[in-house]
C-alpha positions in Angstrom: -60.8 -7.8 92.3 -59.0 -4.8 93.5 -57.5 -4.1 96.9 -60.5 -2.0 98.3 -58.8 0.1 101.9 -60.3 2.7 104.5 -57.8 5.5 105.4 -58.8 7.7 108.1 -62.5 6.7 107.3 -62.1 7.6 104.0 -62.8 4.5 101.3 -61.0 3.6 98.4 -62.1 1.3 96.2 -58.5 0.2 94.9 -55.1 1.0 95.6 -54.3 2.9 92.2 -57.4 5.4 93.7 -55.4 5.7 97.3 -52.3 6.1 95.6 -53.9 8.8 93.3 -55.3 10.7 96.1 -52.1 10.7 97.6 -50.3 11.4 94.9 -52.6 15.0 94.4 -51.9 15.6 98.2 -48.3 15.3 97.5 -48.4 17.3 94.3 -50.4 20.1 96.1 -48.0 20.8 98.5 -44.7 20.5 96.6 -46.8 23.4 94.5 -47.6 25.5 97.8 -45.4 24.3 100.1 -45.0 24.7 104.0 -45.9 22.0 106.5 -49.4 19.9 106.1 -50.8 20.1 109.8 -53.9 19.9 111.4 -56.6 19.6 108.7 -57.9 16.5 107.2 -55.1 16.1 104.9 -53.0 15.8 108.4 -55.1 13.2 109.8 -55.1 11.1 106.2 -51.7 11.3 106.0 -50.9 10.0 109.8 -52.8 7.3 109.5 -51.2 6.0 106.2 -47.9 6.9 107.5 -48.7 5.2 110.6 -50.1 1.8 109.4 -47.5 1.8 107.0 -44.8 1.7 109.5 -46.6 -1.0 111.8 -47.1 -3.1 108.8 -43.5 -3.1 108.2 -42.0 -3.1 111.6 -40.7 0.4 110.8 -39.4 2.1 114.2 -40.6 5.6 114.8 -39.4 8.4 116.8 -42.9 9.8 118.1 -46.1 10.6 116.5 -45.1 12.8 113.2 -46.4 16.5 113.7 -46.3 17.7 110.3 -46.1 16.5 106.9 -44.5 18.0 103.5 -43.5 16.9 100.0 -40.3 17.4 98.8 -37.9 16.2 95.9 -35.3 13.2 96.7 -32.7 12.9 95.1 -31.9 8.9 94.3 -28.5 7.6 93.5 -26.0 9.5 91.5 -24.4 8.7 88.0 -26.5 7.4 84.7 -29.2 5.5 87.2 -29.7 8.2 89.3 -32.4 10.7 89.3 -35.3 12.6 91.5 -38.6 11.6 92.4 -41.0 13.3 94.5 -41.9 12.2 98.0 -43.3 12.6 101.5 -42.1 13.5 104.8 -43.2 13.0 108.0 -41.9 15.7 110.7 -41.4 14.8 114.6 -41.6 17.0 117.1 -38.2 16.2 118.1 -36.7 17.5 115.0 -36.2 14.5 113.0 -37.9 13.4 109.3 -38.2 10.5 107.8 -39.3 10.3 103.8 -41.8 7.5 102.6 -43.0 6.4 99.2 -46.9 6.8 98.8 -47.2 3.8 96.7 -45.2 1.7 98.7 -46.6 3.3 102.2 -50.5 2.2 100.3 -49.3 -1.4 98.9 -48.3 -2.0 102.4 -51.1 -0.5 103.9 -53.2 -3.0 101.8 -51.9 -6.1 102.1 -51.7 -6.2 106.1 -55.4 -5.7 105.4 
């Protein structure tokens, strides 16, 4: 049976349909861009990002203030490529990027 996990109040019955949801969020913005902040998207966002770090032990500056999508650019040379991810924006400045599969297979299994 699948991992079934609440975000933010919001049910998913697996984690393929969290990281899907996700996934469109991400995709969304990198189409419109700007900052995701206070809206619903926000608050889903947060509390993945959040969870995600205590589940890992993950040391964070601050509560994040904003979110956006971005391209990263990963390694250089024949293995290297771009993939698309999250950040999470602190009101002191600083970003940190996460992976929305591994933030929501995290998330999971500290369930």
């Amino acid at each position: 049976m699948p991992n079934s996990l609440i975000i933010k109040g919001q049910s998913f019955s697996s984690q393929i349909e969290a990281e899907r949801f996700f996934y469109g969020l991400r995709d969304k913005n990198l189409a419109s861009g700007g900052d995701i902040t206070g809206s619903a998207e926000f608050d889903l966002l947060e509390d993945l990002y959040i969870r995600y770090c205590e589940a890992t032990n993950w040391k964070i500056p601050g509560n994040p203030v904003a979110f956006y999508a971005r391209n990263i650019i990963r390694e250089s040379g024949p293995k290297g490529g771009k993939t698309q991810g999250v950040v999470a924006k602190f009101s002191d400045g600083s970003e940190q990027e996460f992976s929305v599969k591994k933030a929501v297979r995290a998330v999971a299994a500290s369930l």
